[in-house]
Structure formats: C-alpha cells, structure tokens
C-alpha positions in Angstrom: 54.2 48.2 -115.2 55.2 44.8 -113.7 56.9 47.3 -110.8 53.6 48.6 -110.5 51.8 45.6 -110.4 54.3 44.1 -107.8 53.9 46.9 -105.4 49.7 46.7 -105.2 50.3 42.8 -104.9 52.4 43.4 -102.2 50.1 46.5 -100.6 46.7 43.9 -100.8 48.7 41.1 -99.0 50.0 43.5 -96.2 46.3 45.1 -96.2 45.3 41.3 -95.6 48.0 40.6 -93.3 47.1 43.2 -91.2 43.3 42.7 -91.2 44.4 39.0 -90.4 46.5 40.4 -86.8 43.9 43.0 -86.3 41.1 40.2 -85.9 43.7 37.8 -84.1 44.3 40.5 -81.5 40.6 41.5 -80.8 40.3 37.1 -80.4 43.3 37.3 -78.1 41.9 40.2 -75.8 38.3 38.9 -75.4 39.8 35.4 -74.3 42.0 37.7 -72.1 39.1 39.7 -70.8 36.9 36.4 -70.0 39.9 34.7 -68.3 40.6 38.0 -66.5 36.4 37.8 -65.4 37.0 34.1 -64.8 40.4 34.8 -62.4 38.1 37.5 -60.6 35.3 35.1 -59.7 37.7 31.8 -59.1 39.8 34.2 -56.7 36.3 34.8 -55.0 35.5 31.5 -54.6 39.2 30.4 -53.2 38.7 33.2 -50.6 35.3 31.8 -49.8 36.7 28.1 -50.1 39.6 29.6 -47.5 37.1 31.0 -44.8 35.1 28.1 -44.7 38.2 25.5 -44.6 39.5 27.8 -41.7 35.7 27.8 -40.2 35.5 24.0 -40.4 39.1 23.6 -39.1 38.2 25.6 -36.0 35.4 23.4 -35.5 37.3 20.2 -35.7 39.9 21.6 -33.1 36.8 22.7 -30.6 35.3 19.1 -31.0 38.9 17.6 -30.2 39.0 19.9 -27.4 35.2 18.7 -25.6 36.1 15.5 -26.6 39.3 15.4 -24.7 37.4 17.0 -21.8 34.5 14.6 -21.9 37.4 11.6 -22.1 38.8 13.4 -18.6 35.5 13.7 -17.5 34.9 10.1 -18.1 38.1 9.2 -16.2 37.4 11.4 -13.4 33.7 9.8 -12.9 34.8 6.2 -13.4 37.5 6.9 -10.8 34.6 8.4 -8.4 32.2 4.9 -9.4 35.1 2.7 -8.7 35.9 4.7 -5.4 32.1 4.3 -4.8 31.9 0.6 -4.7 35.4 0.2 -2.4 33.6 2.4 -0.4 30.0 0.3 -0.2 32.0 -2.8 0.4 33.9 -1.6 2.9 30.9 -0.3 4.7 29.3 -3.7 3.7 31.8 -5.2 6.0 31.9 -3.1 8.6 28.4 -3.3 9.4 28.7 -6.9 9.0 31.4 -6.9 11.5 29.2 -4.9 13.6 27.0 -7.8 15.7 24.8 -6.8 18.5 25.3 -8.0 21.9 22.1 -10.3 21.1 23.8 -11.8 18.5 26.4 -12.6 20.2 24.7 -14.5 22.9 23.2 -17.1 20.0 21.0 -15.6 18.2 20.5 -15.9 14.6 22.5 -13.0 12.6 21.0 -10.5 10.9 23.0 -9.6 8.1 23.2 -5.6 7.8 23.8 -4.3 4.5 25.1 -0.9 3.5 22.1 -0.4 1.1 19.2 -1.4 4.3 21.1 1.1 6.3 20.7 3.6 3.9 17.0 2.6 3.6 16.7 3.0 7.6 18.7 6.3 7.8 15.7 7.4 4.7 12.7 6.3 7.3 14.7 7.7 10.0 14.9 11.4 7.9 11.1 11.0 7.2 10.5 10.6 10.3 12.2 13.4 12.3 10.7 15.7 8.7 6.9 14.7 10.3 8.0 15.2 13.5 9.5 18.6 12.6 6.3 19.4 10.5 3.7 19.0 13.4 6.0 21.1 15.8 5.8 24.1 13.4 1.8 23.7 13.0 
C-alpha cells in the first residue's frame, strides 16, 4: 500500500501545483490586460502630447518669423526717422541761407525755420481751400 499511498501524495501535490499555475496565470493575464488598457490610453495621450508639441512648435516658429519682420520693420522706419531729420536740417539751412534782399540791406534777420514754413504752407492750403469753397457756392 505504501505504492499506493505514494502515488495519491504525489496526484494531491500535482492537483495543488496546478491549481497554484492556474491562479498565477489568470494574475499574470489581468496585469497583462490592464497594462495592455494602460499602453492603449498612454499611446493616446503621446499622440495627443505629439499634436500639440507640433502645434506649439509651429507657433513659436510664426512668432520668430513676425518678430524678425517687426525687427526689419524697425530698421526700415528708424532708417526713414533718421533720413527725416538730415532732411529737416538740411531744409533748416537752406532756408536759413535763404535772406531776403531786405535783409540784406541791414535789416534784422528773421530766422526761417523748416517747421514755420511748414506752418505757412498749412495757412497757405487753408486758404486757397476757402477760396476754392466760395467759388463753388
């Protein structure tokens, strides 16, 4: 009977051995489909992550763009400004250089400024608009 015996001993621990794998395998394929559920979702999110990396990426290179414009921009109007104010003063001096035959004979200077002729061609405008508005009435 010790045969016997041996062989059911041997029958209960394989029965136990294989109720042991059978509950380690269903563990082992729930974690595997959580972490499939989990790979699913995280794949999502790096796809989402992705667009909007690209998204922001394409912002920062249109902001670099207008900035470079605005910088050229800058440049070019600066240029203008400067060109501007060569421009005033020369006029500045040339109107200054400009005397009138009376004050050449000794009387006192008057000092001609870019900025007064520009005030004097203005009254001179408004004037010929009056003018030009009582001829059509």
């Amino acid at each position: 009977m010790a045969p016997m015996a041996l062989l059911d001993s041997e029958l209960n621990q394989s029965e136990f051995n294989l109720a042991n794998y059978k509950r380690g395998l269903a563990s082992v394929e729930e974690r595997l489909v959580f972490y499939k559920k989990n790979e699913g979702m995280l794949c999502d999110q790096i796809v989402v992550l992705k667009r909007d990396a690209s998204f922001n990426e394409s912002k920062i290179n249109a902001l670099k763009i207008q900035i470079e414009r605005l910088k050229k921009e800058k440049e070019s109007n600066q240029f203008k400004i400067d060109n501007f104010k060569n421009a005033s003063k020369s006029l500045d001096k040339l109107i200054g250089s400009q005397i009138s035959d009376n004050n050449r004979k000794g009387q006192p200077r008057e000092r001609l400024s870019y900025k007064a002729a520009m005030k004097l061609q203005d009254q001179f405008d408004d004037e010929k608009r009056t003018e030009q508005s009582y001829t059509k009435k």
